[in-house]
Backbone as a printed PyTorch tensor [residue, N CA C, xyz], in Angstrom:
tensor([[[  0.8460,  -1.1720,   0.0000],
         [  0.0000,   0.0000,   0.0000],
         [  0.8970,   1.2420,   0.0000]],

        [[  0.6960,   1.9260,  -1.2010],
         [  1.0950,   3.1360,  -0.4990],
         [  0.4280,   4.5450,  -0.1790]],

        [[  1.0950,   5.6550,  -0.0240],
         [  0.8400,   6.8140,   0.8710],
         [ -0.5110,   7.3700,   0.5520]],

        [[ -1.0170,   7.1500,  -0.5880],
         [ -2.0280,   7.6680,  -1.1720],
         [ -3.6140,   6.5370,  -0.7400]],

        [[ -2.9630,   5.1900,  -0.1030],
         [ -3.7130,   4.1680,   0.1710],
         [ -4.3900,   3.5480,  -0.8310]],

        [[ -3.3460,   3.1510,  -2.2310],
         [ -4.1750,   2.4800,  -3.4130],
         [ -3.8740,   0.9550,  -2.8680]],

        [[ -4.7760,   0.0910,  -3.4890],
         [ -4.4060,  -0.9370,  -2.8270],
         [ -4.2750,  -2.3120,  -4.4530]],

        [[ -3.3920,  -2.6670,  -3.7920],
         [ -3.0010,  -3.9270,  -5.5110],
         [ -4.2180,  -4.7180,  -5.4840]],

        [[ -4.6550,  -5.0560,  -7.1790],
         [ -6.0940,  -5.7240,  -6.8630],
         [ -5.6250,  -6.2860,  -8.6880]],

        [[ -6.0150,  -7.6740,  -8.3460],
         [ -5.2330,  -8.3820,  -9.7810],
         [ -3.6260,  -8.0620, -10.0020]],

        [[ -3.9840,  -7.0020, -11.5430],
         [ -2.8060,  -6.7640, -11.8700],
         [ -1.9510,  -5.4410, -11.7990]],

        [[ -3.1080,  -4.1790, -11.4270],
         [ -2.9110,  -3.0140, -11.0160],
         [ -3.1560,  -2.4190,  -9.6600]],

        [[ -3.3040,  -1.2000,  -9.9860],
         [ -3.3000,  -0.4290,  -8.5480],
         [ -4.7830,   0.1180,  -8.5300]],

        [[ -5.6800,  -0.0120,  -7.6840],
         [ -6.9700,   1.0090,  -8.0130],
         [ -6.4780,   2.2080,  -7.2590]],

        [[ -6.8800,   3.4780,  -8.5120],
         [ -6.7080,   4.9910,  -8.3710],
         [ -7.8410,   5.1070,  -8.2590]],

        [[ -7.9220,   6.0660,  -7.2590],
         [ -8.7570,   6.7900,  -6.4270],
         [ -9.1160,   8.2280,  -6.5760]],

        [[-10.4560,   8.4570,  -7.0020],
         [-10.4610,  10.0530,  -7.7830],
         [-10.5820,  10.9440,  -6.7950]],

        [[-10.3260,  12.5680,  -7.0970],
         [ -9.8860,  13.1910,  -6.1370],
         [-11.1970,  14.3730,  -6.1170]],

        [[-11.2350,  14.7380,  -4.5650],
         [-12.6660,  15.3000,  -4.2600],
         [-12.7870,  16.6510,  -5.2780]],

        [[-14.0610,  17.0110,  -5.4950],
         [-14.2850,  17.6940,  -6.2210],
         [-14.4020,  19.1640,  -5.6370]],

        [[-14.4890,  19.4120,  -4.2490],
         [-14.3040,  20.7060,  -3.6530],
         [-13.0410,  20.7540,  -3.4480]],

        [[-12.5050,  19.8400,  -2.7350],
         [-10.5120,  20.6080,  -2.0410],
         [-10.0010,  19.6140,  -2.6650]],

        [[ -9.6670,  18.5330,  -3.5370],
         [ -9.0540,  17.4750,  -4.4250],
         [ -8.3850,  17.1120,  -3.5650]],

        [[ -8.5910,  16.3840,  -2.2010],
         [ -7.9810,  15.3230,  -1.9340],
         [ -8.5020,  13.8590,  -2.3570]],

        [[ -7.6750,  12.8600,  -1.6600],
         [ -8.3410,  11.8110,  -2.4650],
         [ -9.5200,  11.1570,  -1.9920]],

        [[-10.2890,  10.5630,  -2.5870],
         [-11.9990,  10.1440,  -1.8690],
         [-11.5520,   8.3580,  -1.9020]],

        [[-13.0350,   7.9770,  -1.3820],
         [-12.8910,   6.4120,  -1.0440],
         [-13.6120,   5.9680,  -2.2960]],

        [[-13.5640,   6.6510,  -3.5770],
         [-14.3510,   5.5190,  -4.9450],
         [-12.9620,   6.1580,  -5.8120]],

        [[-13.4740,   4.6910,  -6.3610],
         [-12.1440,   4.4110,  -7.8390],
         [-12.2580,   5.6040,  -8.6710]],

        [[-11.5790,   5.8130,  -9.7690],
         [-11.5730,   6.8590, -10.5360],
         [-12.7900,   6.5300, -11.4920]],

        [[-13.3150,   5.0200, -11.7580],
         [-13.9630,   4.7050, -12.3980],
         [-15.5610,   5.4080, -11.9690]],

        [[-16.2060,   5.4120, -10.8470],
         [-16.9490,   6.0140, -10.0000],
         [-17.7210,   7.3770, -11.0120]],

        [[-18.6710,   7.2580, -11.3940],
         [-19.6880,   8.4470, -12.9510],
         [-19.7610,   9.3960, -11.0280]],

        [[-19.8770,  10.6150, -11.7050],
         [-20.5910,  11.5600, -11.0690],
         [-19.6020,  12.1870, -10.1070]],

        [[-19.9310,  13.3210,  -9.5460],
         [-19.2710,  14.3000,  -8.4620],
         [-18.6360,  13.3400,  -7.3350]],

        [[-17.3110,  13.1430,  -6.7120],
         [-16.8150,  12.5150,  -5.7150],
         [-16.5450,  13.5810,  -5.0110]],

        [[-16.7330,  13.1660,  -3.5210],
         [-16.4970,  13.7890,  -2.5100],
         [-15.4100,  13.1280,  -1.7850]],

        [[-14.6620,  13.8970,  -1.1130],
         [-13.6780,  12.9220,   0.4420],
         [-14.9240,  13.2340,   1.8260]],

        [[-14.5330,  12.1030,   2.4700],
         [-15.2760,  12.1830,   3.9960],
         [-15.6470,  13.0530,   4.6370]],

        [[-14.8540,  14.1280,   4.4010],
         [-15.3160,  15.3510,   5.1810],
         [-15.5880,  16.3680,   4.3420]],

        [[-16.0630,  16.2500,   2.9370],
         [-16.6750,  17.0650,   2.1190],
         [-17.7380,  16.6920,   1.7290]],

        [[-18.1270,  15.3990,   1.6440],
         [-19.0270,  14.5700,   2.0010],
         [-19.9320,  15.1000,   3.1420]],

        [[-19.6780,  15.2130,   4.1550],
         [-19.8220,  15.2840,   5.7260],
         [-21.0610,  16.5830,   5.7780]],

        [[-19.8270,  17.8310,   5.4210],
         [-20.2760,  19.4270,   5.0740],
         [-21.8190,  19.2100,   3.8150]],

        [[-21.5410,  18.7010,   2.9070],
         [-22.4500,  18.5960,   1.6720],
         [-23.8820,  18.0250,   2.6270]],

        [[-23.5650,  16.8370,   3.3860],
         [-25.0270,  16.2950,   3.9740],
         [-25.5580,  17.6260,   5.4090]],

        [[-24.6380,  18.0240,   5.7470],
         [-24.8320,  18.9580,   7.0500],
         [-25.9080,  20.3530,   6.1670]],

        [[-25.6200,  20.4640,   4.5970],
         [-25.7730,  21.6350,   4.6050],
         [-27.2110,  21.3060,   3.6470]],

        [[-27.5160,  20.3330,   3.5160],
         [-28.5570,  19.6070,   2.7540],
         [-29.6280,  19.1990,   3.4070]],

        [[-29.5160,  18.8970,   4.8300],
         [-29.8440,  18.2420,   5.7990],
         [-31.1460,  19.3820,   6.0820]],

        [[-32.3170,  18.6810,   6.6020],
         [-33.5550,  19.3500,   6.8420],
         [-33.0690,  19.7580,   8.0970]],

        [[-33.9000,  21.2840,   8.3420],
         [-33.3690,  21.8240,  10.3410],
         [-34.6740,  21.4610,  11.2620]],

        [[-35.3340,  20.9900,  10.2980],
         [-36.7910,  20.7830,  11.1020],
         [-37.7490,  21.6450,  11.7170]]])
């Protein structure tokens, strides 16, 4: 594994696409259709989406 946490799977490495607000790296493959988030942009996106009741 390295620093970036790709992990060997067959014969390559799965790359990991990078968030779409601050481009660090997220937890879906590059393969992954649509807007990727990382965990804590993720996090903010549901907080700010989120009903206040």
């Amino acid at each position: 594994m390295d620093a970036m946490g790709d992990e060997p799977t067959g014969g390559g490495t799965v790359v990991y696409a990078d968030c779409v607000h601050c481009g660090e790296p997220t937890e879906y493959p590059e393969s992954v259709k649509g807007s990727t988030l990382c965990p804590v942009c993720e996090w903010h996106e549901a907080q700010r989406t989120a009903c206040s009741g």
